[in-house]
C-alpha positions as CSV (number, residue, x, y, z in Angstrom):
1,X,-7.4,71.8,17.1
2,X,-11.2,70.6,17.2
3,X,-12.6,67.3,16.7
4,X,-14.2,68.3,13.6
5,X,-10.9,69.5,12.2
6,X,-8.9,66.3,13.1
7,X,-12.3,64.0,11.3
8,X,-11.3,66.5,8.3
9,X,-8.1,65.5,7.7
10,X,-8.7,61.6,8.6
11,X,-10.5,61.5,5.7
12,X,-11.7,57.8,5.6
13,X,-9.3,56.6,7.7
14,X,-12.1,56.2,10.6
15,X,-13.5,53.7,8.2
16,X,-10.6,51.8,6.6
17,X,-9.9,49.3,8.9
18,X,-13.6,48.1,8.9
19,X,-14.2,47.2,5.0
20,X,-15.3,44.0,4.4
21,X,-17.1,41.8,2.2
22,X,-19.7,38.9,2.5
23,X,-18.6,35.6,1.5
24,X,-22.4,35.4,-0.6
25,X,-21.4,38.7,-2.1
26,X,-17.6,37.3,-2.7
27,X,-19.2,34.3,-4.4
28,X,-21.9,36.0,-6.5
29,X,-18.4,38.1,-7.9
30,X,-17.1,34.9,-8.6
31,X,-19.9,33.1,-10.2
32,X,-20.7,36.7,-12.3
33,X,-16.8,36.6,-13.8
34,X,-17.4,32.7,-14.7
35,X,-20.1,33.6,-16.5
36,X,-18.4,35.9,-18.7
37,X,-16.2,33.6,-19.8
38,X,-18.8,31.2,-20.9
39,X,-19.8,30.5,-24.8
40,X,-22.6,29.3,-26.3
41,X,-22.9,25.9,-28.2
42,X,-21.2,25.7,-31.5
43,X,-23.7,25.7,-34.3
44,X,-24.8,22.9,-36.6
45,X,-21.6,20.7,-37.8
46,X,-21.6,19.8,-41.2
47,X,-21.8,16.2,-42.9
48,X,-18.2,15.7,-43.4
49,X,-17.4,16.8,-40.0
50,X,-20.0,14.5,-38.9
51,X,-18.6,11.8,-40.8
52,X,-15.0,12.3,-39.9
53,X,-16.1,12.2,-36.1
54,X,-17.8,8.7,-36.5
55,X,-15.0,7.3,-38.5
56,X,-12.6,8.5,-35.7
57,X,-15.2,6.8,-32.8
58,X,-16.1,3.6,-34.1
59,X,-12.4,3.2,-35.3
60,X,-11.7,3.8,-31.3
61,X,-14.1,1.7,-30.4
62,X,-12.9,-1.1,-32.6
63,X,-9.5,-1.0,-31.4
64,X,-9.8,0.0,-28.5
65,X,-7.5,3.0,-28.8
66,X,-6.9,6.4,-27.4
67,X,-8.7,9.9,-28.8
68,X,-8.8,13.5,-27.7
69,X,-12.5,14.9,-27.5
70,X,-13.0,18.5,-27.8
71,X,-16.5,18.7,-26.5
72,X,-18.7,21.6,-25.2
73,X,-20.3,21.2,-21.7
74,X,-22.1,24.0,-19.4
75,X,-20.6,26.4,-21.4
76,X,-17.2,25.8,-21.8
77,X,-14.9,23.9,-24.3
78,X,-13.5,20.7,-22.5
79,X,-10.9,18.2,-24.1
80,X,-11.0,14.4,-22.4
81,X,-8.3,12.1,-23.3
82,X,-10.3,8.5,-22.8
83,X,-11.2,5.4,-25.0
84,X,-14.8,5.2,-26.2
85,X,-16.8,2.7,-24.2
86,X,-20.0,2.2,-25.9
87,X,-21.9,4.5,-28.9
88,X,-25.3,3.5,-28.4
89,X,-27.4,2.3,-31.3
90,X,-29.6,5.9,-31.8
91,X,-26.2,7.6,-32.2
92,X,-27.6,9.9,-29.4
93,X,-24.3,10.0,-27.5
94,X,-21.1,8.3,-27.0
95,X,-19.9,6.7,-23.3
96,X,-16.1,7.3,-23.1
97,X,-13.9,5.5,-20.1
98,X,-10.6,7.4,-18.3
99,X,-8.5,7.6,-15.8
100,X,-6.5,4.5,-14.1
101,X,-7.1,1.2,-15.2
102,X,-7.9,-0.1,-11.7
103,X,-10.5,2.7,-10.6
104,X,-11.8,4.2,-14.6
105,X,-14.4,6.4,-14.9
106,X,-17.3,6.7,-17.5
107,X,-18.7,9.5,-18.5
108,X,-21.7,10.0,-21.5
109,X,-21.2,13.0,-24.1
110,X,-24.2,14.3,-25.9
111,X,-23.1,13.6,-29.7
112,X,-24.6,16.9,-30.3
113,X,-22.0,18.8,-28.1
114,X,-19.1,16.9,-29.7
115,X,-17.2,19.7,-31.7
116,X,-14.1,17.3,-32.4
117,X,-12.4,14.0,-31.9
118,X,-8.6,13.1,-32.9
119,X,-6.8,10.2,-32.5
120,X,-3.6,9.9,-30.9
């Protein structure tokens, strides 16, 4: 048998054990199927939506109780379970407050990429 013969019949095997993958290719594959899954802001809410999200914030805000925000942020629909903190006076956005008593955190939400808010 020649050598040419036996490369024949490896096939790829002289190869196999040597396939690899950068870990900036590995992440660009990673941050490409992310992507995908993204989605676009919702469009325009109506008045009655608009008004049934402010009744359901300042009422929050009053009382201090619980809500569920469905909100859209870098391309994905998040839902925060939190207390509204603050809704400044332009109505611009709406500081919310989570987590453990002892160590909260406050976050700010764009009112514009609020797409729902429930009490519970």
């Amino acid at each position: 048998m020649r050598h040419e013969e036996l490369y024949v019949r490896r096939g790829n095997l002289l190869w196999e054990g040597s396939r690899m993958m950068l870990p900036e290719h590995k992440q660009l594959i990673i941050q490409q199927e992310k992507d995908d899954w993204k989605v676009p802001l919702h469009g325009e809410l109506d008045e009655d939506q608009w008004w049934e999200i402010g009744e359901v914030i300042m009422d929050a805000l009053n009382h201090s109780t619980e809500v569920n925000i469905n909100y859209w942020e870098d391309g994905y629909y998040k839902d925060l379970v939190c207390y509204i903190h603050h809704v400044p006076h332009d109505n611009q956005s709406v500081r919310v407050e989570y987590g453990p008593q002892d160590d909260s955190i406050r976050q700010t939400i764009k009112a514009r990429h609020i797409y729902k808010v429930e009490r519970i």
